[in-house]
N, C-alpha and C positions, 0 to 999 in steps of 0.2 A: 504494500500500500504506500501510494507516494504522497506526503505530508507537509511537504513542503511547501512555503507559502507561494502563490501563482503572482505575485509583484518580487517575488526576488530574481535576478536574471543572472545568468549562467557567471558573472565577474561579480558575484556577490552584492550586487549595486542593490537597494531597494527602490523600486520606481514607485512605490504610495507615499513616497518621503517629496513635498518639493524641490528637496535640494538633491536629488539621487544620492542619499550618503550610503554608505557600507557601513552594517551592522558592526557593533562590537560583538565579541565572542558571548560572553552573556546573554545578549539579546540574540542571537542566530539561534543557538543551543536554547533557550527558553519560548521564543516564538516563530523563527523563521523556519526554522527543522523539524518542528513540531504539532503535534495537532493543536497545538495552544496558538497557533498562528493567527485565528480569530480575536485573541484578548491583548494583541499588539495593540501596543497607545499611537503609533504612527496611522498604521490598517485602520485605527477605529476614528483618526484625525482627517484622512483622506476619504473614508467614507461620510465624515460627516460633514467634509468639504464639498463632495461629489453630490449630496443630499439638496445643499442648500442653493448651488447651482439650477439644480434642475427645477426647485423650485420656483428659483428668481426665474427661469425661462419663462413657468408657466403662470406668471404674474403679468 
């Protein structure tokens, strides 16, 4: 089973991050590696950027 999170990309980059940073070791091993990838504070800051977009769209 692959568990890894579908925003981290093959150079360890995170792409839900604005600034594409690379995870510290902590964080990869806690949420990028892991099924815990959903209670990443980045993943849940992007989605709630990605949220409020769509709603300003449909304003």
């Amino acid at each position: 089973m692959d568990c890894k999170c579908m925003y981290l990309s093959e150079q360890a980059v995170c792409n839900a991050s604005i600034s594409h940073m690379v995870p510290k070791l902590f964080d990869y091993d806690a949420y990028c590696n892991s099924e815990e990838h959903y209670r990443c504070p980045i993943l849940l800051a992007y989605t709630l950027r990605d949220g409020y977009r769509e709603l300003m769209k449909a304003s």
